[in-house]
N, C-alpha and C positions, 0 to 999 in steps of 0.2 A: 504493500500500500504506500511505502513512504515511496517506493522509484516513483510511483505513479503517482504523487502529488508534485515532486520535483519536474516531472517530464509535463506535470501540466501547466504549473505555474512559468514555466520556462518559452515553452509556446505562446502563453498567452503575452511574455513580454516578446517576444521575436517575430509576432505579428503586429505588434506596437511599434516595433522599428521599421517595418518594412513600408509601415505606412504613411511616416514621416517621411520616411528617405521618395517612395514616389510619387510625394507632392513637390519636388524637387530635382526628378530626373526621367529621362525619358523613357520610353516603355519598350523599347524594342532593344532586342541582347545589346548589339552593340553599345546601344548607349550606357546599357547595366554593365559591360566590361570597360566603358570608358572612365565609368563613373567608379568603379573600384579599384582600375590601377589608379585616379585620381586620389582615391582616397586614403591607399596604399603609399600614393607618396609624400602623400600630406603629413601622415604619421611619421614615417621616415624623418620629412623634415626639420618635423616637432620633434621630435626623439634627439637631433645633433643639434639645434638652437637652441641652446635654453632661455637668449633672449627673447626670441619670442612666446617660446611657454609661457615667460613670468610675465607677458603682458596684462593689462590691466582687462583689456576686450577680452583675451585670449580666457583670462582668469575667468570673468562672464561666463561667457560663452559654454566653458567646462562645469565650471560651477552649477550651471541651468540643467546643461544633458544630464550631471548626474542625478540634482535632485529629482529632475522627472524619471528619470531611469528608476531612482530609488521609488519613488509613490507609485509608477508602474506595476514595478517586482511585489510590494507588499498591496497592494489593491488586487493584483495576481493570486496571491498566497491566500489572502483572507474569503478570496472567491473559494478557490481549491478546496479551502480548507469546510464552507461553508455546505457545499457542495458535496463532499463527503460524507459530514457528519449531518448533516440533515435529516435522513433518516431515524438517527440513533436519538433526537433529542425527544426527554420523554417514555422513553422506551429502555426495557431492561435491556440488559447486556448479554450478550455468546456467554454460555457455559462451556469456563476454560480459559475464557479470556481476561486479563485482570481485572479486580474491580477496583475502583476508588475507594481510598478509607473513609469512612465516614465523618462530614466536617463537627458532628456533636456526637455524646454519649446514644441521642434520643434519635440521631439517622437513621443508626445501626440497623432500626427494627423496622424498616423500609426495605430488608431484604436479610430480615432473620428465617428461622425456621419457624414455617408457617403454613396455615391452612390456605392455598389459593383461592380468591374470590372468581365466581366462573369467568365473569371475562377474561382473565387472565389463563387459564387453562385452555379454556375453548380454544385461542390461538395455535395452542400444540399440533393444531392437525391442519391449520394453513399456513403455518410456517411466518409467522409473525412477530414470532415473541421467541425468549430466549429459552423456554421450557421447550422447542423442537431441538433436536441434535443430529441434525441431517444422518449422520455415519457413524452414530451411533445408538444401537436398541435398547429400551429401559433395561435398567440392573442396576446396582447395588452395591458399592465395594466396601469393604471392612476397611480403618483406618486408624486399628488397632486399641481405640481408647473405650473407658466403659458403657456397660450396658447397667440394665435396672435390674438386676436379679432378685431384689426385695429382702425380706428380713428372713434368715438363713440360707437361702436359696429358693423361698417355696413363694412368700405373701406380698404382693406389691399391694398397700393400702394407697386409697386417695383419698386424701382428704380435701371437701370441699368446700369453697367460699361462694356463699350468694351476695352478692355485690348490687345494691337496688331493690324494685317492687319485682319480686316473682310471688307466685300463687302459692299455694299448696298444691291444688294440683300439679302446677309444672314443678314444683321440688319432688313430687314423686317419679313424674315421669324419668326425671334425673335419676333419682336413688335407685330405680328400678332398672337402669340400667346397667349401674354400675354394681346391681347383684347377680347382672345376667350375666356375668363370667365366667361363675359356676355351675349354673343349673337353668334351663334344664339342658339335658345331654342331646346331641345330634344324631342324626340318620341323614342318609342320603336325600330322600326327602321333605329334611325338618331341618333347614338350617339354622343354627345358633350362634347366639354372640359368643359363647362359649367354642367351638368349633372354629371359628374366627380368629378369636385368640391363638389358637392354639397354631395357626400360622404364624405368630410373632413369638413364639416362645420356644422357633427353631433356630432363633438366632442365636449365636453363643459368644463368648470374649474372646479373648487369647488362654486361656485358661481353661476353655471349656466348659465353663458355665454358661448355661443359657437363660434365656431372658423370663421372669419369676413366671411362671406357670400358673398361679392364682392370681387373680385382681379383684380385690375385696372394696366397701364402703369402709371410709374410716370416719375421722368426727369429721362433725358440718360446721359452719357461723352463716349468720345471715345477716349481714352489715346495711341495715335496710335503711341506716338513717344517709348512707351515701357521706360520708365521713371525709372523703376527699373529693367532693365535690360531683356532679354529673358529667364533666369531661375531665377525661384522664389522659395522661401521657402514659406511656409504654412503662414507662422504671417507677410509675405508683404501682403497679403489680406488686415489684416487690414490696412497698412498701403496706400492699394492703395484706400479703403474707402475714409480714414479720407484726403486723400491731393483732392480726387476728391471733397469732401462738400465747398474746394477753387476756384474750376475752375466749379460751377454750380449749381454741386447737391445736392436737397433740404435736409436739416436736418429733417427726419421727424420722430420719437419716437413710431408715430402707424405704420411703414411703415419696409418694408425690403429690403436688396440692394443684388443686386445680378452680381457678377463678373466674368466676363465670355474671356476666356483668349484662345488666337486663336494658328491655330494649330500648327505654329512654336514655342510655349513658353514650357519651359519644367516646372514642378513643383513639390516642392518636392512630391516623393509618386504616382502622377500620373501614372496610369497602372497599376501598381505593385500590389496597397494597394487599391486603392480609384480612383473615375472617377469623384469625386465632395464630396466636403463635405460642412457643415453648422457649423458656432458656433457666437460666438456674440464680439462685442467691449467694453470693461469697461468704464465706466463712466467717463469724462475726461471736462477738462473746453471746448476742442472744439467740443465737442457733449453733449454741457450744461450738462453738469453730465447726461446724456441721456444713457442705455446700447441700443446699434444697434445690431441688429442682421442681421446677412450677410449671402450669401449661395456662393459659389463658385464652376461652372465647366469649364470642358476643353475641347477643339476640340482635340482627338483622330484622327483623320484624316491619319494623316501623321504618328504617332508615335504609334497609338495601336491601329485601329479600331477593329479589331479581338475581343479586353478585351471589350473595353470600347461604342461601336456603335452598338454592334450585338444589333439584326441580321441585321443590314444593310452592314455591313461587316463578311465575312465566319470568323468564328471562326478559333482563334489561335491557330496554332496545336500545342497540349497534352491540349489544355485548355477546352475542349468540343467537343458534334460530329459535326465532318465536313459536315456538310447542307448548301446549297448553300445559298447565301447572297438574303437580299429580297430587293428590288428594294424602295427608299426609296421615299415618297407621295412627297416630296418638291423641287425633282432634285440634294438634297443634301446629301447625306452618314451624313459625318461628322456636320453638323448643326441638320438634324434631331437627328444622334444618342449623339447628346448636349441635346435635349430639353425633353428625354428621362429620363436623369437625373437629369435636370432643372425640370423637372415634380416633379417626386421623392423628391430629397430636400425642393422644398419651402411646398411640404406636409408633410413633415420630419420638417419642421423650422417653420411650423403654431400650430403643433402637439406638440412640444416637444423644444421650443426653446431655454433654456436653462438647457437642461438635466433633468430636472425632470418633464418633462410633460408626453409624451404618448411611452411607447416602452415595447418592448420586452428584455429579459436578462440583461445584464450586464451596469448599467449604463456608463462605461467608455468604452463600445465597446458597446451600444444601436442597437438592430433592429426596426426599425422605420415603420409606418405604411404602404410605400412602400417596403420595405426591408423585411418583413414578408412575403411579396408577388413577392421575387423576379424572373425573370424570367416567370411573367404568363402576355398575353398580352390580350389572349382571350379565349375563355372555350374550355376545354378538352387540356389544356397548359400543357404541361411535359418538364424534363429539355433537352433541346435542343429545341425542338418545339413551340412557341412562344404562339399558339394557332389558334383558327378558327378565320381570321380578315378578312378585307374587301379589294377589289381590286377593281383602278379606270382605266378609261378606256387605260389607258396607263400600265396598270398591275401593279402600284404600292401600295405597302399594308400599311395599316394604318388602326385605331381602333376609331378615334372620328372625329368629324367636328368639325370646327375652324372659325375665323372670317375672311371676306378676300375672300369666298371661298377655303381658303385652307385645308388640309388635317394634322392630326396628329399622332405619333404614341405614345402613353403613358402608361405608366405602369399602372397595376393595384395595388391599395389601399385596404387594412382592411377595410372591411366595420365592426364598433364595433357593430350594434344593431344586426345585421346578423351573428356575426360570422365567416365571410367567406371574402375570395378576389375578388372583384370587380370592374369593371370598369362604372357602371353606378349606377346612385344612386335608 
């Protein structure tokens, strides 16, 4: 890319000169070889006088060619350069290619580990965005750093924060899912969150421990008075962690907390960037030098279900095709298209908790075991079409069983022994 800005900015001054020079000489060869051994000798001249160099005209005269020469070359360059990058502005980056650091602590989360919003995905299959990898097919590689194996090897708790006005009901619809990891059991034709699971808990370390096998409820808080305000930046997560391990919730080191912030809260990036992201809390005397890892999502409800809930809400228009919204298993749009995400993340934050465990591209923009897989819910899945799922007697669609009797819709995961994207193990 760099020859070919130099080779263009170079022509553009080389057509600059040719077109000064033939408002001053004649157009037919001979006159173009008279005029450059003319010119030819002129240099010559100037080169053995230095009286006339150092004339006062002469100084002019040189003085003018270069400055125009110089505003040429750089009116040249800022085209080229214009030119180029025009495309990229606005637009994420090639996976692979470097990224800019970020200019504040709170950029970062503009291209953490996160749940894509669909417009952002839907791109992966017209080659728009930087989640396509022309020549290269989804996978996975280990990057040798931990996993979440939980508390002996066996129990990953979550515990979780309600952040704003949720219902009772939708705290249940929540709790109910985070009991479906255990029970009830799969069949070929009963798929379960449980079964699901158990495609992330073939991941293992360096060590050979694999990723905790159980995922349990742990304590909850329900911070309903909105304590830091209705808009939040990215790094109040942590802070709404560490003030909830004061009003309850357990300090647990094999355990993950997961923040979930309703649909009147705005947050930084929400919609836009990110529908939920994952990263972790530094070790600090009030989480006994403990590093926590945390996952954060958002009820899109009111402010973006189109990006962040499809398909339970029709896609936002220019963000994908316009296909009618699927009718969501819980009676809830915006809760189900949370748990969606919540799905996504704590398999994103079991896999790869602190950046160097399981992903795809760029470590500082990671595609994650769900996120390789985004937008596929059930087989023969293409981007708009979620895939072949299941419908219950009230017509609403959803892809696994849950505890409770209830119903779920979940992304499909990397299966790594396979190869491929998955939703049952």
């Amino acid at each position: 890319m760099a020859a070919l800005d130099r080779s263009a900015s170079g022509s553009l001054y080389q057509r600059s000169s040719s077109m000064s020079k033939t408002e001053t000489s004649d157009t037919t060869p001979l006159g173009e070889a008279i005029l450059v051994k003319q010119a030819s000798q002129s240099r010559d001249r100037m080169r053995a006088s230095p009286e006339r160099t150092s004339s006062p005209r002469s100084e002019g005269a040189s003085a003018g060619v270069w400055y125009r020469n110089i505003v040429i070359g750089l009116v040249g360059t800022l085209l080229v350069v214009a030119v180029v990058t025009w495309p990229s502005f606005g637009s994420p980056a090639i996976p692979g290619e470097p990224v800019p650091a970020p200019a504040t602590e709170e950029d970062k989360w503009e291209s953490a580990s996160r749940a894509l919003p669909f417009h952002l995905y839907i791109r992966n299959a017209v080659g728009r965005s930087k989640f396509l990898v022309t020549d290269l097919v989804p996978d996975v590689t280990y990057h040798r750093g931990p996993i979440l194996t939980g508390d002996n090897r066996k129990v990953l708790k979550v515990h979780v924060i309600f952040y704003g006005a949720f219902t009772r009901a939708q705290k249940s619809i929540v709790t109910s899912f985070l009991q479906s990891f255990t029970a009830p059991k799969s069949s070929r034709s009963f798929p379960t969150v449980a079964s699901w699971w158990a495609i992330v808990t073939k991941y293992k370390n360096s060590r050979g421990a694999s990723v905790a096998p159980t995922v349990t409820l742990g304590t909850q808080v329900h911070d309903w008075k909105y304590s830091l305000t209705k808009s939040l930046k990215q790094g109040d997560m942590e802070k709404i962690v560490t003030s909830s391990l004061k009003k309850g919730l357990a300090l647990d080191p094999a355990g993950v907390y997961l923040v979930l912030t309703s649909d009147d809260v705005n947050v930084q990036g929400f919609c836009s960037s990110q529908c939920g992201t994952h990263s972790s809390i530094r070790p600090s005397p009030l989480t006994r030098k403990t590093r926590l890892p945390y996952v954060w999502v958002g009820n899109s409800a009111k402010m973006c279900g189109g990006y962040c809930a499809w398909p339970f809400f029709k896609a936002a228009y220019g963000a994908g095709p316009q296909t009618s919204a699927l009718k969501s298993p819980n009676g809830d749009a915006g809760i189900d298209g949370m748990l969606i995400n919540v799905a996504a993340m704590l398999a994103g934050t079991a896999t790869n908790p602190y950046g160097n465990g399981y992903f795809q591209g760029d470590a500082r923009d990671p595609l994650e075991i769900a996120g390789v897989c985004a937008g596929i819910y059930g087989k023969n899945s293409y981007p708009g079409y979620p895939g072949e799922l299941l419908k219950d007697s009230r017509g609403a669609s959803f892809n696994m069983y849950g505890a409770n009797r209830r119903k779920f819709f979940l992304p499909w995961v990397w299966n790594l022994s396979k190869k491929e994207c998955a939703g049952q193990a």
